[in-house]
C-alpha positions in Angstrom: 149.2 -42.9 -94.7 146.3 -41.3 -94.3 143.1 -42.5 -92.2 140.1 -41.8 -95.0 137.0 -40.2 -93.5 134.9 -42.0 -96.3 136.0 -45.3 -98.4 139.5 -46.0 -96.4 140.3 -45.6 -93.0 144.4 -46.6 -93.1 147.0 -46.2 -91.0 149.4 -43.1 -90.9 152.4 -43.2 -92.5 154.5 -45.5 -92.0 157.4 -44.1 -89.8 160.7 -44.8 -92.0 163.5 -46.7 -90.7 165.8 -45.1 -88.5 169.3 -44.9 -89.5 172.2 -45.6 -86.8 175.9 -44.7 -87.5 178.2 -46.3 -85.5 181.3 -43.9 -84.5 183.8 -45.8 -82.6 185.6 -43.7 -79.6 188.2 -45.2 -77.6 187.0 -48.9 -78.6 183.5 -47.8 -78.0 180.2 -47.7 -80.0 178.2 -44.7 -79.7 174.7 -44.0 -81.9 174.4 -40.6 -83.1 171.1 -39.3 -83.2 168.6 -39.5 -86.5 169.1 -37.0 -89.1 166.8 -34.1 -88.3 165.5 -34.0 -92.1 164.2 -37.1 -91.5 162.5 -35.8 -88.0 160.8 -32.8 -89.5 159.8 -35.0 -92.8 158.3 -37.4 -90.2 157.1 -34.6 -88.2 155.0 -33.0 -91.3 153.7 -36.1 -92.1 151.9 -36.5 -88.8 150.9 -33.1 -88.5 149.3 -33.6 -91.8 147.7 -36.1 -90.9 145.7 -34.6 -87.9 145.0 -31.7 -90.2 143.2 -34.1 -93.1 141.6 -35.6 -89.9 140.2 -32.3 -89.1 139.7 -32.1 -92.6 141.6 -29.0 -92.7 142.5 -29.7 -96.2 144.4 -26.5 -97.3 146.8 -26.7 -94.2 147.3 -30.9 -94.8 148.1 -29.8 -98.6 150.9 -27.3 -97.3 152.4 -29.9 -94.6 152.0 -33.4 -97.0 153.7 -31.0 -100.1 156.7 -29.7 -97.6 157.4 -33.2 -96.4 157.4 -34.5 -99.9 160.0 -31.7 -100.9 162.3 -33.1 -97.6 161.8 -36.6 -99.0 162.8 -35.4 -102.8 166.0 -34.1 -101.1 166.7 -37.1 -99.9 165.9 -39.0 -103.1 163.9 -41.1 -100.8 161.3 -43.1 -102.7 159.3 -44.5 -100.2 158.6 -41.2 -98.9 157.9 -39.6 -101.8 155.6 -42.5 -103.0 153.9 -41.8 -99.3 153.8 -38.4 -99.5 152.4 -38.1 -102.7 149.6 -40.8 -101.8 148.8 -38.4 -99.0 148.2 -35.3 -101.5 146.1 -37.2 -103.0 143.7 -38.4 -100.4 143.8 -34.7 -99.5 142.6 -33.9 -103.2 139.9 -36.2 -103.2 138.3 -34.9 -100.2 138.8 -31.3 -101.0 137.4 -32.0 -104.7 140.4 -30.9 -106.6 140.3 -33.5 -109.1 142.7 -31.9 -111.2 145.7 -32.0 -108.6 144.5 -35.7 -107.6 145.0 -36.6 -111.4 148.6 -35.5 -111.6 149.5 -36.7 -108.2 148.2 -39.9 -109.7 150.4 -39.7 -112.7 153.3 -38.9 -110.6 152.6 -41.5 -108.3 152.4 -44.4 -110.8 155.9 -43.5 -112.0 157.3 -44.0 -109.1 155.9 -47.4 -108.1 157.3 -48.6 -111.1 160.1 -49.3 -108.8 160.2 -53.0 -107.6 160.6 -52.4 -103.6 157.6 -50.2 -103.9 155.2 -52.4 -105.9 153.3 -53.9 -102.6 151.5 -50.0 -102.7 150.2 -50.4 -106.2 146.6 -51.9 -104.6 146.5 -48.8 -102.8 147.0 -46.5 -105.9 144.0 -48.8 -108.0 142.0 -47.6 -105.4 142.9 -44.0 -105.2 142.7 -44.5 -109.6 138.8 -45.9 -109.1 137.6 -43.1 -106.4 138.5 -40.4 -108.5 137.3 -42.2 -111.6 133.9 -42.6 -109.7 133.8 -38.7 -108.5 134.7 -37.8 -112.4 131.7 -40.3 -113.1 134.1 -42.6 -115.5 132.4 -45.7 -114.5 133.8 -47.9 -117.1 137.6 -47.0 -115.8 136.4 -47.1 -112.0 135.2 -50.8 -112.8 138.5 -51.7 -114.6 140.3 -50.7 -111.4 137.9 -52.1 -109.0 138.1 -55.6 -110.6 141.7 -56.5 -109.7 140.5 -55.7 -106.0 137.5 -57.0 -105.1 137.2 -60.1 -103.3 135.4 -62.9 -104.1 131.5 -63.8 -103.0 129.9 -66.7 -102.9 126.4 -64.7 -102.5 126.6 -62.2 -100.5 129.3 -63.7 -98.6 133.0 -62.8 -98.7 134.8 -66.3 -99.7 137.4 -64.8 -97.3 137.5 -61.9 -94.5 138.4 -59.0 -97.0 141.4 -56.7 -95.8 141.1 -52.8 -95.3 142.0 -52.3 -99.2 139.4 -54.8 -100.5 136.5 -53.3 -97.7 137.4 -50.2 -99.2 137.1 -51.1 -103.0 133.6 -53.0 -102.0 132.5 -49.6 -100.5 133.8 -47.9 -103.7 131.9 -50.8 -105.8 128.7 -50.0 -104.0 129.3 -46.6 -104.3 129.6 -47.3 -108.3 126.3 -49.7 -108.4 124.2 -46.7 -107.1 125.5 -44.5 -109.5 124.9 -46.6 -112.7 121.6 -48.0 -111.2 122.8 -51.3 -111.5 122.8 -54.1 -108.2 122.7 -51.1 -106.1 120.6 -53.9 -103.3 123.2 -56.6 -103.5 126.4 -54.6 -103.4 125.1 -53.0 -100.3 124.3 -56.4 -98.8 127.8 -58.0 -99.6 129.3 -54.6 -98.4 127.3 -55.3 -94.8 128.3 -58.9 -94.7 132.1 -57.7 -95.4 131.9 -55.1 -92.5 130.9 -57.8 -90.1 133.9 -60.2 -90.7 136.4 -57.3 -90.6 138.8 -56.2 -87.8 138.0 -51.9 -88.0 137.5 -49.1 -86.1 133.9 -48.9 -88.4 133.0 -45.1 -87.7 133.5 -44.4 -91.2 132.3 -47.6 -92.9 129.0 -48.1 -90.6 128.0 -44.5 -91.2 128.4 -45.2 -95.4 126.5 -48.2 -95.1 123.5 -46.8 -93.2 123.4 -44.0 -96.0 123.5 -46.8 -98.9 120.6 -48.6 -96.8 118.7 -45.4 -96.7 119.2 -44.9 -100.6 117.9 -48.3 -100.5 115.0 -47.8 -98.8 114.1 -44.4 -100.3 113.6 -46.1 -103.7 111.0 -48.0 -102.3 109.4 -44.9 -101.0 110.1 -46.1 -97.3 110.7 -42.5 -96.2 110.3 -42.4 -92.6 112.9 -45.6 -92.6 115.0 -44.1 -94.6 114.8 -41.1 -92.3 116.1 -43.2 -88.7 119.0 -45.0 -91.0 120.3 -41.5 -92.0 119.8 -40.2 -88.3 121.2 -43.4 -87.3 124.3 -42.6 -90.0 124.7 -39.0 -88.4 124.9 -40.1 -84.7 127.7 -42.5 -86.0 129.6 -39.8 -88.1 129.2 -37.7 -84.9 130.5 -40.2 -82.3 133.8 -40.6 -84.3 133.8 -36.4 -85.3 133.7 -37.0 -89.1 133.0 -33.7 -90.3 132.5 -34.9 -94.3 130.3 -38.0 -92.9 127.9 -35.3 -90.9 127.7 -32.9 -93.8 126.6 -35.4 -96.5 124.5 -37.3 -94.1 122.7 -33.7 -93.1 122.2 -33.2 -97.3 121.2 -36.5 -97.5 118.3 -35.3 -94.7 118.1 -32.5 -96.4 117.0 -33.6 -99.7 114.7 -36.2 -98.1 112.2 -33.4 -96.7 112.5 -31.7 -100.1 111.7 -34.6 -102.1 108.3 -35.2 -99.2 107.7 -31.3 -99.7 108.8 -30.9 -96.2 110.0 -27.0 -96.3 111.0 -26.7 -93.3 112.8 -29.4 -92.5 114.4 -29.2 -95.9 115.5 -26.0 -94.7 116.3 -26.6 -91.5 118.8 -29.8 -92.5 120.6 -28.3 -95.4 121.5 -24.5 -93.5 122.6 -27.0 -90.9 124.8 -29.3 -93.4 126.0 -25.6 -94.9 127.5 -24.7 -91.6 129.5 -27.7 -91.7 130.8 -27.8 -95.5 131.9 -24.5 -94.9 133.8 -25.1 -92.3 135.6 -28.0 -94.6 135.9 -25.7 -97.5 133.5 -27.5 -99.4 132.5 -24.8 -102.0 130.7 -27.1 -104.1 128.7 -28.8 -102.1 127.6 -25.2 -100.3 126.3 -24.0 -104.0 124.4 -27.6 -104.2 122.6 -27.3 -101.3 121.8 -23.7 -101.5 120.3 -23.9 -104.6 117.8 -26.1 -103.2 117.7 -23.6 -100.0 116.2 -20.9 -103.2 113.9 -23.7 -104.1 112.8 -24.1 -101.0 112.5 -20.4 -100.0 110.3 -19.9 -103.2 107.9 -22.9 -101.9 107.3 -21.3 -98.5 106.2 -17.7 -100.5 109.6 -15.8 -98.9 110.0 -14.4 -102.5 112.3 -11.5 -101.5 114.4 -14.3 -99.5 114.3 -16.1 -102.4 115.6 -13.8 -105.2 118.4 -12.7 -102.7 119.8 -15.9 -102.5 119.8 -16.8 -105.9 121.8 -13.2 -106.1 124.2 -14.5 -104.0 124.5 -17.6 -106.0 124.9 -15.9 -109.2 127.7 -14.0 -107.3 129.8 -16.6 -106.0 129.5 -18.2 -108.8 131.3 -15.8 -110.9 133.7 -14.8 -108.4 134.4 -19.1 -108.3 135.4 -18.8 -112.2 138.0 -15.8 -111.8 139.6 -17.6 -108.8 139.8 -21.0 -110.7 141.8 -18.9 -113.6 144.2 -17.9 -111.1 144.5 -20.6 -108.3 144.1 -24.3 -107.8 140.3 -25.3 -106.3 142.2 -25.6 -103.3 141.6 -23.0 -101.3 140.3 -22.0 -97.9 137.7 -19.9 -98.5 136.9 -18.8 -95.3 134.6 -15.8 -96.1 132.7 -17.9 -98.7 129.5 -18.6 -97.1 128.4 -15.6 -95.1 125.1 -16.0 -92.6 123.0 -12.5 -94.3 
């Protein structure tokens, strides 16, 4: 499976067991090769993988969906069940909620199956991200309860495995968002970092950006300003493109909130280079918005105007291509530099 930039680094997919067929010649035993279907199913997967890793999500969408059609040849379930867990990691990140919701419904069918049952803690997780990013916090909870550990304080009772680490992440995540023991979620999220065996690129990099969150509602700016710098050197070091661009908002909209204009400006053209490199349309019109802002609060009027021209454009342009294609797209001319 998928390694997850954000709430659950993983391992790849599991490579699928190789099938031998004995052929006796002349008293002798001789294995035939694997099945090449299998090979280029296998072979997808990986390739997949590296693309999501790039975060190249429309070419992981086109490898994850033809190994799933291989595996549906084959009737094999647990690649299937894999495959479609993969689409919808890739969903997530690209913000096509509407793909990751039927993937999801697709993907619960088929773990009705008994063999494939030990993946249904996965899919609760996948079930509360997306309920979080839809902001269904009530549903995200209902998922997340079956899946966190339990504290005695702050303290995991015991050291939490990669699924539980990633539904505290995902339970912090959802404290900030409903306002609600934002401080002690983050705390028990530190405390469960520390006890588990990780490759914690990802994982650090989140928690420095809750601590700054932290540290911002106390009006702690320049604090909250080396935690998030802090967070990007950590994003950087492991090349997590989604980590870098939210950390560089999350600079971003620091300076704005201090009436810093230039560094406002400065961190979010920066964090605009880097969502559009990731195809992150939404996230572009978010932070140029506040570019406009910004633009109007320095007295570049004419600057100003222009861009929210551009806005008004793209924005249309967005609503005829989501009448005719999925969200999912490359958009490689989106953001231009004039």
């Amino acid at each position: 499976m998928i390694k997850i930039n954000v709430f659950l680094p993983d391992i790849s997919v599991s490579c699928l067991k190789i099938i031998f067929l004995t052929l006796i010649l002349a008293g002798c035993a001789m294995q035939q090769s694997r099945p090449v279907i299998i090979e280029d199913a296998e072979r997808l997967n990986n390739e997949g993988v590296r693309a999501f890793q790039e975060a190249n999500w429309y070419r992981a969408k086109q490898l994850f969906s033809k190994s799933l059609l291989l595996y549906q040849g084959l009737d094999n379930q647990q690649g299937i069940l894999l495959s479609y867990i993969n689409l919808i990691e890739v969903a997530l990140a690209a913000g096509d909620f509407q793909a990751a919701e039927k993937y999801l419904i697709n993907v619960t069918e088929i773990n009705q199956a008994e063999g494939l049952k030990r993946h249904r803690r996965r899919i609760n997780l996948l079930f509360s991200k997306l309920a979080i990013k839809k902001k269904q916090f009530a549903k995200a909870q209902q998922f997340l309860s079956v899946l966190l550990p339990e504290f005695d304080g702050i303290k995991p009772k015991s050291a939490p495995d990669l699924i539980q680490l990633s539904a505290i992440a995902n339970q912090t995540r959802l404290a900030f968002e409903q306002n609600h023991e934002a401080k002690l979620w983050t705390q028990r999220y530190e405390r469960a970092l520390k006890v588990v065996d990780v490759d914690a690129g990802a994982f650090q990099g989140l928690l420095l950006r809750f601590q700054a969150k932290l540290l911002l509602r106390e009006n702690k700016f320049q604090q909250a300003a080396q935690k998030l710098q802090q967070a990007l050197a950590v994003y950087k070091a492991s090349l997590i493109q989604p980590g870098i661009a939210a950390t560089l908002s999350d600079l971003g909209q620091l300076y704005l909130e201090q009436g810093d204009w230039l560094q406002a400006k400065h961190y979010f053209a920066r964090a605009n280079v880097v969502l559009r490199y990731i195809g992150k349309r939404d996230k572009i019109i978010i932070n140029t918005e506040k570019l406009a802002i910004i633009e109007s609060k320095l007295g570049h009027v004419e600057r100003s105007n222009l861009i929210r021209r551009w806005l008004a454009e793209r924005k249309e342009n967005q609503l005829m291509q989501e009448k005719k294609y999925l969200p999912l797209l490359e958009g490689k001319d989106f953001l231009r530099s004039d």
